[in-house]
Structures are given as structure tokens and as C-alpha cells.
N, C-alpha and C positions, 0 to 999 in steps of 0.2 A: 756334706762330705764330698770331695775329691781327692785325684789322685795324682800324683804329681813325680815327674821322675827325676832322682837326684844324681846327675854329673858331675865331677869333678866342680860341687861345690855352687850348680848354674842349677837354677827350677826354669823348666822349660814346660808351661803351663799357660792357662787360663782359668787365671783362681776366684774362688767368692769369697763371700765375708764369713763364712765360719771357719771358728777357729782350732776344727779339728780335721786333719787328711789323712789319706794314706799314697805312702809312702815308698818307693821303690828304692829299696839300699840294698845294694850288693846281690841283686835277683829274687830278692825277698819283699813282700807287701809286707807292712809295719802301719800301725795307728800311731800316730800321733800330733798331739798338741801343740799349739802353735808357739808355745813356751821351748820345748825339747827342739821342735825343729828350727828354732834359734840357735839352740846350742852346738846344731847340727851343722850349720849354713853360716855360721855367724851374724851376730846382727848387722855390719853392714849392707847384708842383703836384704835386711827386711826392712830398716829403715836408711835408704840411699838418703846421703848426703851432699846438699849443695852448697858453694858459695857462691856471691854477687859481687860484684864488682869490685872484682881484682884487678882489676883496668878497664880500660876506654872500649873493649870489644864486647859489644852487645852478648857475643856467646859464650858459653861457658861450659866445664865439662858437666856430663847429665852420667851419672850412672843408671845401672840398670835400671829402666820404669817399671817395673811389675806392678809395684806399689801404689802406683797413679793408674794404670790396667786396672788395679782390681777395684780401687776407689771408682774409675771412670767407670765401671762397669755397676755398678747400682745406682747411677745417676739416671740418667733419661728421663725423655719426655711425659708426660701424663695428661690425661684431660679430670679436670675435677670440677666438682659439682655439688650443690647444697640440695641437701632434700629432709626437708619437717626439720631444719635446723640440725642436720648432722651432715658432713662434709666425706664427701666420696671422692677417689678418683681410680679409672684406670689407667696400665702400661699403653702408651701407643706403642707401634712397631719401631724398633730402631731405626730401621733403614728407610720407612716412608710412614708420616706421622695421617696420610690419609685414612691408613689403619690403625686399630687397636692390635695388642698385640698378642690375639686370639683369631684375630685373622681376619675382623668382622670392619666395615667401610666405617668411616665417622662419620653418624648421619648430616651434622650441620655443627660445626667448631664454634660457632656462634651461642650456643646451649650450652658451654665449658668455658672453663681457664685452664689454657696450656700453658700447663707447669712445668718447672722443671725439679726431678727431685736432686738434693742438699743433705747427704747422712754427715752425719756430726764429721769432721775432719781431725784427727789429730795431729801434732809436730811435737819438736822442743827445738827450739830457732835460741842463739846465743850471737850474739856479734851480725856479721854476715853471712853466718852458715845455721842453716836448717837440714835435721833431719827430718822429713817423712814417715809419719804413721801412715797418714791416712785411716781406713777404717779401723786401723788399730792403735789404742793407746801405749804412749812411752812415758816409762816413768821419768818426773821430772817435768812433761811438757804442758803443753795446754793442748784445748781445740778452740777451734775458731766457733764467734761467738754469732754464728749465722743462722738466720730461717732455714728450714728442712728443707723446704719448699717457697721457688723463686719464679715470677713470668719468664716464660719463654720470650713473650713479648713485652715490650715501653709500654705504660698503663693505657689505655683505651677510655675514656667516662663517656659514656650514654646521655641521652638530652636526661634522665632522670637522676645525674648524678653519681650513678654508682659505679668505680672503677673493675676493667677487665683485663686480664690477660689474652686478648684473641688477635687470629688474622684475619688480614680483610680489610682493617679501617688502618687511619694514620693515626700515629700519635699524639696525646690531647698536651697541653702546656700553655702557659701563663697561668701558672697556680704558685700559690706558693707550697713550699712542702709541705706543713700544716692543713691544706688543702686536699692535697693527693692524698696525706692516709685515713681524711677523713672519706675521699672518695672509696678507698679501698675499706674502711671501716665498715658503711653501710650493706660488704659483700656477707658481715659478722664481725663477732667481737677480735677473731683471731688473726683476721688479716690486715695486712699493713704494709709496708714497704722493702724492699729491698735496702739493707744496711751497711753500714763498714764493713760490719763482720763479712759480711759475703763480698764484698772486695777485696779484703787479705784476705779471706779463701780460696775467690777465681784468682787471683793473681797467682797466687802460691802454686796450685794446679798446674797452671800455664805454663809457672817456671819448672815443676817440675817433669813434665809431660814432655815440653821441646828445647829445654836447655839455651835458649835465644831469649831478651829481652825485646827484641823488636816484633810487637804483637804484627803492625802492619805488614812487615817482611813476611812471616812466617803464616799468617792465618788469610789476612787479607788488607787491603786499603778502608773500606766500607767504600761508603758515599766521598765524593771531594768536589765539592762546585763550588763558586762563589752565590749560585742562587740555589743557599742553604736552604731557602723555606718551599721549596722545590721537592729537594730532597727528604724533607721533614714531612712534607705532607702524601710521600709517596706510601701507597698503602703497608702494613706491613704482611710477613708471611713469605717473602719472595726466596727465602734460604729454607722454606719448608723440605723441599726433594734432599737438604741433609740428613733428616734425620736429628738423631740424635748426636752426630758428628759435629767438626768444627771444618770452616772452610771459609770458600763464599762463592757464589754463581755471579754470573754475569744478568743487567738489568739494563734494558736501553727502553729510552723513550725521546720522543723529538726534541724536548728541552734539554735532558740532563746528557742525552749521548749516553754513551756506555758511563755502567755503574757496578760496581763490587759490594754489594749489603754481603755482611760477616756473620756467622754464628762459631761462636765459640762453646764446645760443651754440652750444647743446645739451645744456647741463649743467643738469641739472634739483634744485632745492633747494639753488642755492646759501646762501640765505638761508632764515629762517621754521620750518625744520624743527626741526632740530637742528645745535648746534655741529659744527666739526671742525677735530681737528689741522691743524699747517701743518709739519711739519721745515723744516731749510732755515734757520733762524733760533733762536740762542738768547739768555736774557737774563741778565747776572749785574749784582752790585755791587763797584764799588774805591771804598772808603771810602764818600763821598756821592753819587758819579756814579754813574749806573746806562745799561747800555750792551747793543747789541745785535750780536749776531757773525750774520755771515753766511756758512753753510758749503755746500760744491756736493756735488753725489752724490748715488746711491741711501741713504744712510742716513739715520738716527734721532739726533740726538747730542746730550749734553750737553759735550761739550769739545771738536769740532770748532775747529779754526782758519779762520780766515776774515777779509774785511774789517770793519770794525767803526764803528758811529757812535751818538752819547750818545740817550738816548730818556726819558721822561718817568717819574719814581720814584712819581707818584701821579695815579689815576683813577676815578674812580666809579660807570660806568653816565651820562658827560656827554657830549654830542653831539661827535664833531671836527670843528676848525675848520681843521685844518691839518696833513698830511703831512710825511713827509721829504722825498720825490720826489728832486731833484738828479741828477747823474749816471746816476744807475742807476734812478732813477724810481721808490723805495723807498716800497712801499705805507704803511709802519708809522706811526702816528698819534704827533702831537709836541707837539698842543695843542688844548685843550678849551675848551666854553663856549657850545657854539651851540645850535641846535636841529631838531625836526625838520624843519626847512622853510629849514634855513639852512646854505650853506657844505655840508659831506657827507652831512647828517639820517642819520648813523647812531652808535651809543654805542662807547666807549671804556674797559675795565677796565683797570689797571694796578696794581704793588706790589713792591715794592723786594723782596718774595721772589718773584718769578713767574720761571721759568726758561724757558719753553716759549706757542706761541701757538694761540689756534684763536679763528675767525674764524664771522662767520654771524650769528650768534644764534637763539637757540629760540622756539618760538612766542608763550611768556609774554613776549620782549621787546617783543614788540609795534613802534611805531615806533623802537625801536634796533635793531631789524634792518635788517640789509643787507649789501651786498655789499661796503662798505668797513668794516664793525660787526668789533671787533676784543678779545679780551681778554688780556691778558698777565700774569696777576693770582696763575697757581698754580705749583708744584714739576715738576718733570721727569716724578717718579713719580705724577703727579695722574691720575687719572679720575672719570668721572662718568656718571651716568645720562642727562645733554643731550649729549654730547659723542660724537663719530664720527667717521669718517675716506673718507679717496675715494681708490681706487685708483689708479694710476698705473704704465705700462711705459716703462721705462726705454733702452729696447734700437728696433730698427729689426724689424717684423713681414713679412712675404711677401705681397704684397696678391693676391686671386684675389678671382674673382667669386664671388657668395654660394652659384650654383649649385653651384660646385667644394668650398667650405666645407664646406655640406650632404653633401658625397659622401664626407669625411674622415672 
């Protein structure tokens, strides 16, 4: 329960996810349901709507965010942990993840996966315009079809194999993606990879949160050298002092010179670092069409069955100018041409042999990175030396405070 004051039609608050408050109408406290105070507010308050590219200028109008407030506000950071096969995590502190969010120091990050938490996300996306649920359902819409729980960090694998979410080390790559969620497998049956789904999710967020498509404008640049494996092999953890915020610090060292590593959300190196897998989406050809299937689940697949819609047979490293979005608010890139200051400012690979996606870009991309930067260009069995993956649990964990964590 909270309490929230109604103005000439504006909630001027910091709301949670229940769905019942109270009320300040006309000097009077009222209960009520988040149904009535619909009726009250109208729903364009409670579900702000966006469109996309109504033209070439990255920005767009954002109405009121509350709705991305109160979704941003049950995300954050976590550390989580396996014990006698049952999966734990606690809150870190918002503002500095060296704590728990009980107040107590984190003995050693290296004994955890820093997570990030992913509550279900709702919308109902038509054309190029999305409404916004967020933690609450609209009729009509969907939710994005993502893990709960995301690394904060690009996967980490140990000499024995098994993938992490921590700071500290650089990120592991030349696997294939088959490989990564097998690395993440061995954490338990539940974890896996970071997916489509949680791409049109963060994306959506994004768009709704700052009303700009240009990720690098507005959040940060990441990394940009041409001695990308420089950059890839610098430790990660370096946007720790955000929190659970979006941003990016400054990072020098004698090779790279000054450096910008990004966390968005609390997911740190979305973009700039290095590529990474996405499951969740594969691509084939019939005849001349070339087409994308979209499959749910913790796996890795190339023959999943799933919904399907046609997507672009050729791309080059060209800025997009234009999404699928529609119904389901489909991140996947359909048209090219722009630039970096135009429409998404971020590149696009594509090819009538690519089977599989991974999203980011590496430092060499310089301004085609981002957070909408996409390429779909290689084979199933592809790996690479740019290319990496982010963990993901699948499953529901036991929430304790950090103190209790530490005692396990």
C-alpha cells in the first residue's frame, strides 16, 4: 500500500507493484484499486504511449514515465547463490552493490552471480506505437517473453567450465552459443542464457525511460578502439559505483586511453565490449524469403518452432532505420540506410546464410554500437573471438537478506 496525491489529473509519487493505494481526492484518503484509479486518471496515465520513427530524429515524445519508475524500481541488482541445490539471492544496495541491501559489506562477489532482477514486463505494441504496462497487465497486450533474472555481467567460464555472472575477470568467448548455455547449464538445470526476449524488453525500457533512440547519446559510448581485444579482455565490474542505475564512468589505462564502459539498468557492457548471443530467435531461407522464428524456453535451438515473420536477406554494417516492433514489439532490424545520428544510430549485419543473432557490437564498431546494434550474418555452429554471452536463471530464487546469504 501507498499513497499517492491526485492533481489536476498528475500522480506525483514513487509507486510499487501493488495493485491497491490510497488516495488523496479532494482532502479526503480513499482506497483504491488500480482498476478504479484508472477510471480516475485515465488510462493514458497509466499506460503512456509511444511511437517510433515518425522521422529521421532519433527523439521522440516520451510521456509521463511513472510507469518505467515503478517497473525500474523492482529491478536491481542481486547476488545469487546455489545451496544443497536450491537457488538463493539477496537485494544489493542500489546506490553501491559493495553492499547488500541490509547494509552488511559483500564478503567476496566471486561466491555469487550478480544478477539482475527481470519481473514479467507487460505492453500491447500495434504498428509503431506501444503502450506501456509494465508491471501491469493490458488487455489485449502481451509480456515480453524474458528470464526474470539476467547477469549483470557478459558470462565469465572458470578453468572447470561452469559459467558466471561476476566482476573481476574479462569476458570468456570463442564458443559457440551451444557452448555458453551449456557453460551456464552446469550452474543447474535452470540457468541459461540471456534471450530475445530480454532484448525487446531492455530495448522497450530504454525507449521508454529516455524517449531517444540513440543508446550511445544518451547512456554512454562503451569502449571504441580499434585494439578491440584490449578492450574485451579489460576486467569487468568497472560501472560497479552505479549501482543499480544506468550511465558510464570513465576507465584509462596506457593502451586504451580513456574509456566509457556503460551499464544500463544495471546491466553493465550491454554494448562496446564485446558481441553476445541472443537464443530465443533463429533465422532460415524458403526459396527467396528469408525468415525469422521465434522460440520460448530455456534453450539454444536451431529447429525450435515458434511464431514467425519475413526479415531482411542482406546488410552490411548500415545504420537501422526501422524495426519490426508490431504486436509483440519485435526488436529485430527490417530496414537500413541511416546513420549515426539518425532514426536508431546503430549497424545492422545480415545474410541469407545467418542462422543465429548476437547483438552489441565490439569496440572496433565504434558508432554501430549499441544497444539496438544487431547482426544476423553467421551459421548456428559460428563462434568468434568478439562474441560472448550473459547469463540468465530461468527458474524463481528464495530471496533472504545478504546477511543470511553470507551465513550459507
Amino acid at each position: 500500500i501507498m499513497a499517492v496525491k491526485l492533481t489536476e489529473k498528475k500522480l506525483v509519487t514513487s509507486m510499487t507493484a501493488d495493485q491497491t493505494f490510497v488516495v488523496e481526492v479532494g482532502g479526503a484518503l480513499r482506497r483504491l484499486k488500480l482498476g478504479d484509479l484508472q477510471k480516475m486518471v485515465g488510462n493514458e496515465l497509466f499506460y503512456p504511449t509511444i511511437t517510433l520513427e515518425q522521422s529521421s530524429n532519433p527523439q521522440f515524445d516520451l510521456p509521463t514515465p511513472f510507469m518505467a519508475n515503478m517497473y525500474r524500481q523492482q529491478m536491481g541488482g542481486y547476488m545469487m547463490k546455489t545451496v544443497g541445490g536450491v537457488v538463493y539471492a539477496a537485494k544489493l544496495d542500489a546506490g553501491n552493490w559493495d553492499y547488500f541491501a541490509d547494509g552488511s559489506k559483500v564478503d567476496d562477489a566471486a561466491k555469487y552471480e550478480t544478477m539482475g532482477r527481470v519481473p514479467d514486463c507487460h505492453f500491447k505494441g500495434e504498428g509503431k506505437t506501444m503502450q506501456f504496462g509494465g508491471l501491469f497487465p493490458i488487455a489485449g497486450g502481451h509480456k515480453f517473453d524474458s528470464p526474470n533474472w539476467v547477469g549483470a555481467y557478459e558470462m565469465f567460464v572458470d578453468s572447470s567450465g561452469v559459467g558466471h555472472s561476476r566482476p573481476g575477470v574479462a569476458p570468456s568467448r570463442s564458443k559457440t552459443m551451444t557452448d555458453f548455455w551449456d557453460c551456464a547449464q552446469k550452474l543447474g538445470s535452470n540457468f541459461g542464457l540471456a534471450n530475445y526476449g530480454f532484448q525487446c524488453l531492455i530495448e522497450a525500457l530504454y525507449q521508454v525511460s529516455f524517449g531517444n533512440l540513440n543508446s550511445q547519446a544518451v547512456i554512454g559510448s562503451g569502449f571504441q578502439s580499434s585494439s578491440w581485444e584490449a578492450c574485451r579482455d579489460v576486467p569487468m565490474g568497472k560501472c560497479i559505483s552505479l549501482g543499480d542505475g544506468s550511465g558510464n564512468v570513465l576507465y584509462n589505462d596506457a593502451t586504451l586511453g580513456n574509456q566509457y564502459p556503460v551499464k544500463l539498468f544495471g546491466f553493465e557492457d550491454l554494448w562496446g565490449k564485446l558481441w553476445e548471443f541472443r537464443p530465443g530467435i533463429r533465422f532460415y531461407m524458403d526459396g527467396g524469403t528469408r525468415y525469422a522464428v521465434v522460440y520460448s524456453g530455456n534453450q539454444v535451438s536451431n529447429t525450435a518452432n515458434g511464431r514467425k515473420f519475413t526479415i531482411p536477406s542482406s546488410a552490411n554494417g548500415e545504420y537501422i532505420t526501422r524495426k519490426t516492433l508490431g504486436a509483440y514489439w519485435d526488436a529485430f532490424p527490417q530496414a537500413v540506410g541511416g546513420g549515426d545520428t539518425t532514426y536508431y544510430c546503430d549497424g545492422f549485419w545480415a545474410s541469407t546464410s545467418g542462422e543465429l543473432l548476437f547483438v552489441g557490437g565490439r569496440a572496433s564498431d565504434g558508432s554501430l554500437c549499441g544497444l539496438s546494434s544487431a547482426d544476423s550474418n553467421f551459421g548456428f555452429s559460428f563462434s568468434w573471438s568478439s562474441i560472448g554471452a550473459r547469463l540468465a536463471f530461468y527458474g524463481n530464487p528464495i530471496i533472504v537478506s545478504g546477511s543470511e546469504l553470507m551465513a550459507m
